[in-house]
C-alpha positions in Angstrom: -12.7 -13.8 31.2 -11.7 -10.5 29.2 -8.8 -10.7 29.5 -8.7 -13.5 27.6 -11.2 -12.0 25.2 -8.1 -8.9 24.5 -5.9 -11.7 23.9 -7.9 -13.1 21.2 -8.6 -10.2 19.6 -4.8 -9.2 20.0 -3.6 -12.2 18.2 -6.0 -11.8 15.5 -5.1 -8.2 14.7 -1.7 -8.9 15.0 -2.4 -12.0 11.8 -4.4 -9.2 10.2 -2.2 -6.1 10.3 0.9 -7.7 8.4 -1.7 -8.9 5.4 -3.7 -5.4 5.1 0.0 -3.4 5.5 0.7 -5.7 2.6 -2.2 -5.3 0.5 -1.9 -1.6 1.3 2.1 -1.4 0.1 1.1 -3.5 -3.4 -1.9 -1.1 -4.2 0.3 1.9 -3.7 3.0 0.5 -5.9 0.7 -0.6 -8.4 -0.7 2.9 -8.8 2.7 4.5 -8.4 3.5 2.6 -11.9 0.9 3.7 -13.5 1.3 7.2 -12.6 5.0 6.6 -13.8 3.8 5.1 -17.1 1.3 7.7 -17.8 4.3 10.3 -17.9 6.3 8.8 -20.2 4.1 7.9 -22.3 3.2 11.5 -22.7 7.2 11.9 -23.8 10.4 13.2 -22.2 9.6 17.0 -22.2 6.7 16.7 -19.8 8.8 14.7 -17.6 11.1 17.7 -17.0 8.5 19.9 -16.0 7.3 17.5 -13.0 11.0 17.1 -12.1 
């Protein structure tokens, strides 16, 4: 009986992981772009100094 309970859970964390690794990858690109878009809005010069 448990180990039929470890397959369950199994195959739900294995529907779960590919959505929250997802979710996780948009929200870090999302703030990536902003982080680019804040420096350039500041203008070119400051962009030298982080690079």
């Amino acid at each position: 009986i448990r180990e039929r309970e470890n397959k369950k859970r199994a195959l739900l964390q294995a529907q779960f992981i590919p959505f929250s690794a997802f979710w996780l990858r948009s929200s870090v690109v999302s703030v990536l772009i902003s982080l680019i878009s804040d420096t350039w809005a500041n203008g070119p010069h400051d962009i030298k100094l982080i690079f």
